[in-house]
C-alpha positions in Angstrom: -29.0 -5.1 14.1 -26.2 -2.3 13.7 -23.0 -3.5 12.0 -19.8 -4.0 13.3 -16.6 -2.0 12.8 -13.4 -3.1 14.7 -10.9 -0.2 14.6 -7.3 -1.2 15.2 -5.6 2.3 16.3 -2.4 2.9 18.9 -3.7 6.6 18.9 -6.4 8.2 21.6 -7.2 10.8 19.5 -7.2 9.3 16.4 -9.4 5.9 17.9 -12.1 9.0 19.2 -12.4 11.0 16.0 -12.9 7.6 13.8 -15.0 5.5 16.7 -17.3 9.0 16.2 -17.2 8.8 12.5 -18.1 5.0 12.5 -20.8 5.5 15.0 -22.3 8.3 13.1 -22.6 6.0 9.7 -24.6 3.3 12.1 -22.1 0.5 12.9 -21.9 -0.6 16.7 -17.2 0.1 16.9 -15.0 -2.5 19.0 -11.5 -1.2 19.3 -8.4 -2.3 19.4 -5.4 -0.8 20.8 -2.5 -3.4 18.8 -2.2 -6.3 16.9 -2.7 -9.0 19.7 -6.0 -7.3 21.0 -7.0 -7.4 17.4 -6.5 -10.9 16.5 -8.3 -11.4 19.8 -11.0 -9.7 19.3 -11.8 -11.1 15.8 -11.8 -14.5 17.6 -14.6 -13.5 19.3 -16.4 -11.3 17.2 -16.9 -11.1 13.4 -17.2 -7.5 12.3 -18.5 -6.0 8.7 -15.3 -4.3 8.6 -11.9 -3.7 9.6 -10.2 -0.6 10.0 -6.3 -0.5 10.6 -4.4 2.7 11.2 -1.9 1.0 13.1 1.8 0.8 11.1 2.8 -3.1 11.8 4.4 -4.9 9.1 2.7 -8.2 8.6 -0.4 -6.5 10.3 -3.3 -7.1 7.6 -2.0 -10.2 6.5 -2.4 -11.6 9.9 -5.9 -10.8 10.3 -6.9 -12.0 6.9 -5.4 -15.4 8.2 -7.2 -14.9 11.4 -10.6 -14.9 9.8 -9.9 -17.5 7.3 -13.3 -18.3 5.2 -14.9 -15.2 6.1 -14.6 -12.7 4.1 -14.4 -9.2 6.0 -13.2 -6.7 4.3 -10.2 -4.6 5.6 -9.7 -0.5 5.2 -5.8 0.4 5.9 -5.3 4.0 6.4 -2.0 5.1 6.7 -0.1 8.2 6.8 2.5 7.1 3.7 1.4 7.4 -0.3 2.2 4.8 -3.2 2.1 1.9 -0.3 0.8 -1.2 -2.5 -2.8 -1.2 -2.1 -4.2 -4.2 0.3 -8.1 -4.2 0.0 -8.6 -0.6 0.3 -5.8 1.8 1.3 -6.7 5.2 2.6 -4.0 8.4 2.6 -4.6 10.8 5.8 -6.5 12.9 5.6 -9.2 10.6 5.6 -12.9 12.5 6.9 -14.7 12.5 4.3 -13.0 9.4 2.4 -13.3 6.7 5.2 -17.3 6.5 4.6 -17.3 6.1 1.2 -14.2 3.7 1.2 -15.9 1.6 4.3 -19.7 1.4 2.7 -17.7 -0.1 -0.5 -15.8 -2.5 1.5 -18.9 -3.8 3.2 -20.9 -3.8 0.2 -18.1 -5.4 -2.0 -17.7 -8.4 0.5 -21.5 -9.1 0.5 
């Protein structure tokens, strides 16, 4: 069974070039186009990992509260530096970064 990715991205061309990269490391990717859509989504489904590059204050902690006991680990990538680090934060740009920084986050949480 593949593993799950949700992406949380407000940006067409942004959600394409990291749904590919997902895709092409093996997870199965449910996006997300905002923060209500996300928290919807994890009601339904419980991925491996999160990825946020969506600038919302509060966003993360909101979905940490969503998922309560379970522990999925959650990448933020955003375009600022020396932004407190959450689980994992990732600067743009991000290609060759996101794998490593996404395998960790899954293997961490197991």
């Amino acid at each position: 069974m593949a593993r799950m990715a949700l992406l949380v991205v407000d940006d067409s061309d942004l959600c394409r070039a990291y749904w590919e990269t997902l895709e092409r490391e093996g997870y199965r990717v449910l996006s997300a186009s905002g923060s209500g859509e996300a928290l919807r989504t994890l009601r339904v489904h419980l991925p491996d990992v999160v990825v946020v590059i969506l600038d919302e204050a509060g966003l993360v902690s909101r979905l940490h509260q969503e998922v309560g006991p379970h522990r999925i680990p959650i990448v933020e990538v955003t375009p600022r530096t020396g932004v407190s680090r959450r689980e994992s934060l990732l600067t743009r740009p991000w290609r060759n970064a996101v794998r490593q920084l996404v395998e960790e986050a899954v293997r961490d949480a197991s």
